[in-house]
SESE-551819 format. One line per 8 residues: number of its first residue (from 1); their letters; for each residue z, y, x of C-alpha. Coordinates in nm, 2 decimals. Layout:
residues N
NUM = A = Z Y X  ...
//
This chain:
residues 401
1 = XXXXXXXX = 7.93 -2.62 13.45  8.20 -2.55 13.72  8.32 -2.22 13.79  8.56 -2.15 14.08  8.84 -1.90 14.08  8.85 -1.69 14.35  9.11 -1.47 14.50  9.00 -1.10 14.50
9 = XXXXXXXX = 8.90 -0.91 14.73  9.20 -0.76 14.96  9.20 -0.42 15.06  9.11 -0.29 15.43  9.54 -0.26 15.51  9.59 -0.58 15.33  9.54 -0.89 15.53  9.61 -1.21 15.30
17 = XXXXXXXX = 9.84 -1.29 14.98  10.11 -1.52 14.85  10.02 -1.77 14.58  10.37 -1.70 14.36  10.31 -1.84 14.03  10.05 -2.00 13.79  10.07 -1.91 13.49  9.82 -2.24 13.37
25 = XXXXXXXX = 9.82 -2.62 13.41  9.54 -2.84 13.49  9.41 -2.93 13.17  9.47 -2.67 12.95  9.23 -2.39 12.78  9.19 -2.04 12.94  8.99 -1.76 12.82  8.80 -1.51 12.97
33 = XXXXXXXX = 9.02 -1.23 13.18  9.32 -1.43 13.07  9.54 -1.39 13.34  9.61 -1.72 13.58  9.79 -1.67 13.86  10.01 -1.39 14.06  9.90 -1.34 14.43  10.21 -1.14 14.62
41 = XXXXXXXX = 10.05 -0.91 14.89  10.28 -0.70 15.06  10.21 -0.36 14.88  10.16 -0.50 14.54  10.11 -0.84 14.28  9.74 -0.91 14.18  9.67 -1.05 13.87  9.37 -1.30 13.88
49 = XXXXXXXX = 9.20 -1.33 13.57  8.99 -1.64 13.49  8.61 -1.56 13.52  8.53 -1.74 13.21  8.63 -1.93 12.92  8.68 -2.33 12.96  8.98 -2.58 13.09  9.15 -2.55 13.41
57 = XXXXXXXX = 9.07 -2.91 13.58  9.16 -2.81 13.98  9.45 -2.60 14.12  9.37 -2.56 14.49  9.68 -2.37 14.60  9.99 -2.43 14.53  10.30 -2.16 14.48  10.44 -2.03 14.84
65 = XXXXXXXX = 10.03 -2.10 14.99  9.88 -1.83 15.17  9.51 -1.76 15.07  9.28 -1.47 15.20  9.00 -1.27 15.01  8.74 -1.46 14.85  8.94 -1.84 14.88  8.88 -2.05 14.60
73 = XXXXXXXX = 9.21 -2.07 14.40  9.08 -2.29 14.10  8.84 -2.45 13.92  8.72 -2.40 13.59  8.52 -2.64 13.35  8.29 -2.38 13.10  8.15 -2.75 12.89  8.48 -2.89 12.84
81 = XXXXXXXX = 8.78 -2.89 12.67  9.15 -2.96 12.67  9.09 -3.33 12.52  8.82 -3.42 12.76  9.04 -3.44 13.09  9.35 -3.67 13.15  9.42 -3.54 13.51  9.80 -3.52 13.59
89 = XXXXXXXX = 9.87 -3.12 13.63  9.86 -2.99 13.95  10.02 -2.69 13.92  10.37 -2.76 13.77  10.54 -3.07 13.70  10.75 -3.16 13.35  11.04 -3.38 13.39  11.24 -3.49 13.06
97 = XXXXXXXX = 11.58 -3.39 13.03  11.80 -3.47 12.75  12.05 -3.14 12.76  11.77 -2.94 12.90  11.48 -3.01 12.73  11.17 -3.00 12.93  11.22 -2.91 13.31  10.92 -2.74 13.48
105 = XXXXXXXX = 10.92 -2.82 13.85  10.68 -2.62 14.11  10.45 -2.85 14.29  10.62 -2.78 14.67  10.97 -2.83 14.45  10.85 -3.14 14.30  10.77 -3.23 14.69  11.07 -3.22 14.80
113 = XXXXXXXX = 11.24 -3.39 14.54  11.07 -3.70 14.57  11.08 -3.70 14.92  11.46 -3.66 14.91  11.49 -3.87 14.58  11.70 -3.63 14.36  11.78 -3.59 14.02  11.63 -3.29 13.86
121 = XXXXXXXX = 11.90 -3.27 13.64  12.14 -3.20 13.91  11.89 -2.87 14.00  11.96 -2.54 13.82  11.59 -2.34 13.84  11.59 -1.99 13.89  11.23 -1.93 13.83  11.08 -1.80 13.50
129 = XXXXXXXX = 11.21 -2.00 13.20  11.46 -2.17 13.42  11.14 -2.34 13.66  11.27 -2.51 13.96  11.16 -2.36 14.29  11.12 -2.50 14.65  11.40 -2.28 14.73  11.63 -2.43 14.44
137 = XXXXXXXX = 11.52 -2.77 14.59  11.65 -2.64 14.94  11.96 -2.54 14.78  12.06 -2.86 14.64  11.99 -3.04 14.95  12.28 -2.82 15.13  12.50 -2.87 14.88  12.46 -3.26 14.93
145 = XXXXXXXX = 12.49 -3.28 15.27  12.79 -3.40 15.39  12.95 -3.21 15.67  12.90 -3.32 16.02  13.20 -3.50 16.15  13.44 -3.37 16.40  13.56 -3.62 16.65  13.96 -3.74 16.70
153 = XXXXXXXX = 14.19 -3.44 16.87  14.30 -3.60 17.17  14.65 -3.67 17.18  14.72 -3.39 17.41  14.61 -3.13 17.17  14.82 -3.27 16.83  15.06 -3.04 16.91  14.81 -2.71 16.87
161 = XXXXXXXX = 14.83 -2.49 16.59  14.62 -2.62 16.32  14.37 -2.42 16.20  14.38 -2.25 15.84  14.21 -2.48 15.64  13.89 -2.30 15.43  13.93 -2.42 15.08  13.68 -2.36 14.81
169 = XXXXXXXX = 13.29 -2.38 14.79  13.06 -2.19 15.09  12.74 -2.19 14.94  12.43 -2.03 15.13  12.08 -2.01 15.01  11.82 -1.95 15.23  11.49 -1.78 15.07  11.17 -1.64 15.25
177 = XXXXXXXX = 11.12 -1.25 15.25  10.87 -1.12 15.00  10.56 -1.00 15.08  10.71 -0.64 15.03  11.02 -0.67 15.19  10.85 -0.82 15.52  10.60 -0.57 15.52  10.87 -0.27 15.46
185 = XXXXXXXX = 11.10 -0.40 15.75  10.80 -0.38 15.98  10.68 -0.06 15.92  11.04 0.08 15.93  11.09 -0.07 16.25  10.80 0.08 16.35  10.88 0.40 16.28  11.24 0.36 16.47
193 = XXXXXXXX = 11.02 0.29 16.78  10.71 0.49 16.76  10.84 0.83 16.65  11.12 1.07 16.78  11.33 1.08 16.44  11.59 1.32 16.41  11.75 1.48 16.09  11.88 1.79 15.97
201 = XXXXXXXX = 12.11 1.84 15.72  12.19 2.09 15.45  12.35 2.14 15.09  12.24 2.37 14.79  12.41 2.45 14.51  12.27 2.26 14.20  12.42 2.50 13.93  12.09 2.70 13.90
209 = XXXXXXXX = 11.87 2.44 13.81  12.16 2.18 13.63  12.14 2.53 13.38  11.74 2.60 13.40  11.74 2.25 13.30  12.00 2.23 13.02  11.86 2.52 12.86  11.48 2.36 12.83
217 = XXXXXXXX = 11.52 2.03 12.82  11.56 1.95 12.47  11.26 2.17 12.36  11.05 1.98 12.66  11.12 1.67 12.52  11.06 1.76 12.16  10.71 1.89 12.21  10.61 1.66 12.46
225 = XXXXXXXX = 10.78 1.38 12.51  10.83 1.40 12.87  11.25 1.42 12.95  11.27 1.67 13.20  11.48 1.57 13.55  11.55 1.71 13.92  11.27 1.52 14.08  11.01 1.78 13.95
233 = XXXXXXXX = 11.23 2.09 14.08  11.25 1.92 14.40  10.88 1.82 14.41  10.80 2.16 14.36  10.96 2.30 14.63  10.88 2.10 14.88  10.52 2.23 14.81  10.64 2.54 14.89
241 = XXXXXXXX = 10.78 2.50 15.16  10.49 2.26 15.29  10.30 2.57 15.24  10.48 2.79 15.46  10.53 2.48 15.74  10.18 2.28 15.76  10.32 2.09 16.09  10.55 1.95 15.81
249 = XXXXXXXX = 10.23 1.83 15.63  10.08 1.69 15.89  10.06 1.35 16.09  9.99 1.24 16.47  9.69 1.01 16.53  9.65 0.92 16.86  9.61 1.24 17.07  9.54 1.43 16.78
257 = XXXXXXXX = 9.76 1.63 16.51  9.57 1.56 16.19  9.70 1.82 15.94  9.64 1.81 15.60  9.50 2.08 15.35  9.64 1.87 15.06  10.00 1.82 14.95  10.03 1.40 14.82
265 = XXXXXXXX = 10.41 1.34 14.76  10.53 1.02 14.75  10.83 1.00 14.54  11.05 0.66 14.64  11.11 0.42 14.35  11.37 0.07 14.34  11.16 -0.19 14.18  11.28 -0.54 14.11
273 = XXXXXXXX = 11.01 -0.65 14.46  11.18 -0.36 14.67  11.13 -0.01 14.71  10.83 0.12 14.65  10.63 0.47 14.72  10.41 0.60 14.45  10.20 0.92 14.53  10.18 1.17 14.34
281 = XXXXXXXX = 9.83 1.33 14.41  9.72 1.76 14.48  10.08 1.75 14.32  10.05 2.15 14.41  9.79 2.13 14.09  10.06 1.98 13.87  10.31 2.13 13.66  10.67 2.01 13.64
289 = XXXXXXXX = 10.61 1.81 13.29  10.31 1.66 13.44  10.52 1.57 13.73  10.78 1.43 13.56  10.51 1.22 13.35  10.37 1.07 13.63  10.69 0.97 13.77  10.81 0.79 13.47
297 = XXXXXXXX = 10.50 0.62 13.45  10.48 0.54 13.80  10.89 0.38 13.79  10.74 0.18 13.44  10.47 0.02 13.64  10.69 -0.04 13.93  10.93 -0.25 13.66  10.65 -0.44 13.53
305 = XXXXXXXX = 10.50 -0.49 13.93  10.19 -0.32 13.80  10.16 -0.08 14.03  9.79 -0.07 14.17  9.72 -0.03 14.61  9.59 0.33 14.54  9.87 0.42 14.37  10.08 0.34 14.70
313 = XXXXXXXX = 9.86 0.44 14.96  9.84 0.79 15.15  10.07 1.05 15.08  10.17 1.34 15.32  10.53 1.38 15.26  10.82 1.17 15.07  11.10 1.22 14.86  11.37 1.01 14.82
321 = XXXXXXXX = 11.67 1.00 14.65  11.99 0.79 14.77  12.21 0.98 14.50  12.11 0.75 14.23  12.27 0.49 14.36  12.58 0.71 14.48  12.50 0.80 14.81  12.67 1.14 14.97
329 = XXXXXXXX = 12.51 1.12 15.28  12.24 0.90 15.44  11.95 1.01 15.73  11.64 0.84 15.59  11.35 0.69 15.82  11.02 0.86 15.82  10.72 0.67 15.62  10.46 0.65 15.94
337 = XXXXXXXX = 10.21 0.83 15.95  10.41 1.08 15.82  10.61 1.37 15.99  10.90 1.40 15.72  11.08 1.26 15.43  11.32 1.50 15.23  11.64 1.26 15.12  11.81 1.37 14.80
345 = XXXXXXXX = 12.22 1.26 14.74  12.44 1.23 14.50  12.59 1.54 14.31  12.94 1.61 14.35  13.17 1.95 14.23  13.36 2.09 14.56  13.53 2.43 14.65  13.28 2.68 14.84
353 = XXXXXXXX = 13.35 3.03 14.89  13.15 3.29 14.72  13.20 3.66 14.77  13.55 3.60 14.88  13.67 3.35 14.64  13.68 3.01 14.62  13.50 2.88 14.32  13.40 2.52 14.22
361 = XXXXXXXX = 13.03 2.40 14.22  12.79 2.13 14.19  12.62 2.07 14.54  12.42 1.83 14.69  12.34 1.74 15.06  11.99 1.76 15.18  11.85 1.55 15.47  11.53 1.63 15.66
369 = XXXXXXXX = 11.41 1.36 15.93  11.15 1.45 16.10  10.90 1.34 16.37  11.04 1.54 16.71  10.70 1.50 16.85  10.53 1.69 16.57  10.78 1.92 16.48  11.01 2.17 16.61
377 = XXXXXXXX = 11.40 2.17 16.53  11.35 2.52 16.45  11.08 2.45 16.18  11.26 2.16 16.05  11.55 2.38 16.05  11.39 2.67 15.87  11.16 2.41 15.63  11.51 2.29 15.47
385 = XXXXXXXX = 11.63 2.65 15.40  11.33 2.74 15.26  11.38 2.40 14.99  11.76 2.51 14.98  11.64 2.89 14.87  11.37 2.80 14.61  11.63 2.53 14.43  11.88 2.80 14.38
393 = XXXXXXXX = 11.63 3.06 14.28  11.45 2.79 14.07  11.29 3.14 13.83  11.12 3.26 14.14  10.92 2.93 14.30  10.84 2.89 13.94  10.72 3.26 13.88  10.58 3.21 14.22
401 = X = 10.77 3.53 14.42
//
C-alpha cells in the first residue's frame, strides 16, 4: 500500500513554501511522525512528518521547489522495506571522495554539476554536514570562469595612465532571499509607503531599575529559574502607557480605526532565518517573571526555527531593542497594521544635571515611530514620557500608583 506525503495545510496569510531540505533518501525506512522534510514559508519552517511507517520509494520535489498546501511531496511504501527497492535516491546524491569521505550532493547541485562537468571534490558544501548546495555549485562556476577579454589599447592611448591593477581574489556569491527575509523586506517597504511614520525621541535614566533589578535578581532566579532582564520592565510599561493612550493600541483598516481592548506585545527577536516577532499575549495579565519566561522560551524556539504561525501573528504594539547589538540611536519602522513600535538602545554612562550638579548616569535613548495618520505628535509625545516616568519610578507601575 502507497501512501503519499503531503504538504500541510498553509495558513490563510501564507500563500506557498520552500522545499529546503530532506531529511530522507529514497529507499530508506521512516517511521511514523518521523520528521522528513523542512518546508520554508516566509513566517516560519514546517516540519512534515511521515504519515506512516514504511520506505521512502518517490521524492517529488526537490530542495529550492515551491509546493502549495496539500501537494504531494513523497511517496511512502507501508508493505515494503529497505531491501525490497534498488531505485537510485532521488533526494541527495553520494559521490566518493578519498580526503572527504562521502560527499552528499542536493539533487538541483547534482544538476548542475553534470551539466557543467565538475569535480565535486573541487566544491566546498555549506549545507548541513558539509552537503553541497545549488548555490555552492553556482559559486564554483564563477570562480572558473575566465574573465572576459579586453581588446588591444590602440596605440594612441599607450601613453594613458595605467590603471591600478586589483590583485587578490574578488569572490561574490550570489544566494536567493529566504522565505523570511523576502517576506520582511516587503512588508517593511510597505509600511515606508502606506503609513505617515514619524519618530520621537527620548532618554530615561536606567539607574532605578539597573538597582530594582540587582537587588532581586538572584533570589528570582533561585526560586524560579527565570533570570530576570529589562525587557519585562519595559514590557510593563508600555501596558501602561497603552492604557492611558488607546490610539497607541490601535490600527487603521480601511476607513476605520480598529482599536483594541487587548494589549499583545510583540517583543523582536534575531534568529539564525532573520528577525522575528513573537507575541506575547493579554501580556497586561502577566507578571514580570512570566514575561520574562515566555521571552526566553520564545528566543529558544526562534534558535531552533521552531517557532509556530500563531506564535507570530497579531500583536498590537512592538518592542524592539537595537542596544543588544550596540546601537545608540536608530528610528525603527512600524510593523503594519500597527500604529507604533517602542525601540530600545544601548546603555551608556553620561553627565546630566540633577538638582544643580552634574552627576554621572546610565541612560538610554527611547524611540517612538508612530503612524501620523492615527496618532497625534502630541500623544506620541506624551505616550513616551509616560514609559520614561514609569521606568524611573519602576516601585510605582509595579505597586500600580
Amino acid at each position: 500500500m502507497t501512501t503519499e506525503v503531503k504538504a500541510p495545510g498553509f495558513p490563510e496569510s501564507v500563500s506557498d513554501g520552500l522545499i529546503t531540505e530532506w531529511h530522507k533518501k529514497v529507499g530508506e525506512t521512516v517511521k511514523r511522525n518521523e520528521v522528513l522534510v523542512d518546508i520554508e514559508t516566509d513566517k516560519v519552517v514546517f516540519e512534515v512528518p511521515a504519515p506512516c511507517s514504511g520506505v521512502l520509494t518517490e521524492i517529488l520535489t526537490d530542495d529550492g521547489s515551491t509546493v502549495l498546501s496539500g501537494d504531494v511531496l513523497a511517496k511512502i511504501d507501508e508493505t515494503a522495506t529497505a531491501s525490497d527497492t534498488t531505485e537510485e535516491p532521488a533526494a541527495e546524491q553520494t559521490s566518493a571522495d578519498s580526503d572527504r569521505g562521502e560527499v552528499i550532493v542536493s539533487p538541483s547541485a547534482q544538476k548542475l554539476i553534470n551539466e557543467n562537468k565538475l569535480d565535486v571534490a573541487t566544491i566546498t558544501g555549506s549545507g548541513k554536514d558539509g552537503r553541497i548546495l545549488k548555490e555552492d555549485v553556482m559559486a564554483q562556476l564563477q570562480q572558473e570562469t575566465p574573465a572576459t577579454s579586453v581588446p588591444a589599447t590602440p596605440a594612441t592611448e599607450v601613453a594613458a595612465t595605467p590603471s591600478p591593477q586589483v590583485t587578490g581574489e574578488r569572490v561574490e556569491k550570489r544566494v536567493p532571499m529566504t522565505r523570511l527575509r523576502a517576506r520582511v523586506a516587503e512588508r517593511l517597504l510597505d509600511a515606508q509607503h502606506n503609513a505617515a511614520i514619524l519618530t520621537t525621541f527620548n532618554e530615561i535614566n536606567m539607574q532605578p531599575i539597573m538597582d530594582l533589578r540587582a537587588r532581586y535578581k538572584d533570589r528570582i532566579e533561585k526560586e524560579t529559574g527565570v533570570r530576570l532582564g529589562f525587557m519585562s520592565f519595559f514590557v510593563k510599561a508600555a501596558v501602561e502607557a497603552l492604557k492611558k493612550f488607546p490610539a497607541v493600541n490601535a490600527s487603521i483598516d480601511g476607513n476605520d480605526i480598529v482599536y483594541h481592548g487587548f494589549f499583545d506585545v510583540g517583543v523582536a527577536i534575531g534568529s539564525p532565518r532573520g528577525l522575528v516577532v513573537p507575541i506575547l499575549r493579554d501580556v497586561d495579565a502577566m507578571t514580570m517573571i512570566t514575561v520574562e519566561s515566555a521571552i526566553a522560551d520564545y528566543a529558544a524556539q526562534a534558535k531552533k526555527g521552531t517557532l509556530a504561525i500563531e506564535d507570530i501573528t497579531g500583536g498590537t504594539f512592538t518592542i524592539t531593542n537595537g542596544g543588544v547589538f550596540g546601537s545608540l540611536l536608530s528610528t525603527p519602522i512600524l510593523n503594519p497594521p500597527q500604529s507604533a513600535i517602542l525601540g530600545m538602545h544601548k546603555i551608556q554612562e553620561r553627565p546630566m544635571v540633577e538638582n544643580g550638579e552634574i552627576v554621572i548616569r546610565p541612560m538610554m535613548y527611547l524611540a517612538l515611530s508612530y503612524d501620523h495618520r492615527m496618532i497625534d505628535g502630541r500623544a506620541a509625545v506624551q505616550f513616551l514620557v509616560a514609559i520614561k516616568e514609569s521606568l524611573e519610578d519602576p516601585a510605582s507601575m509595579l505597586l500600580g500608583m
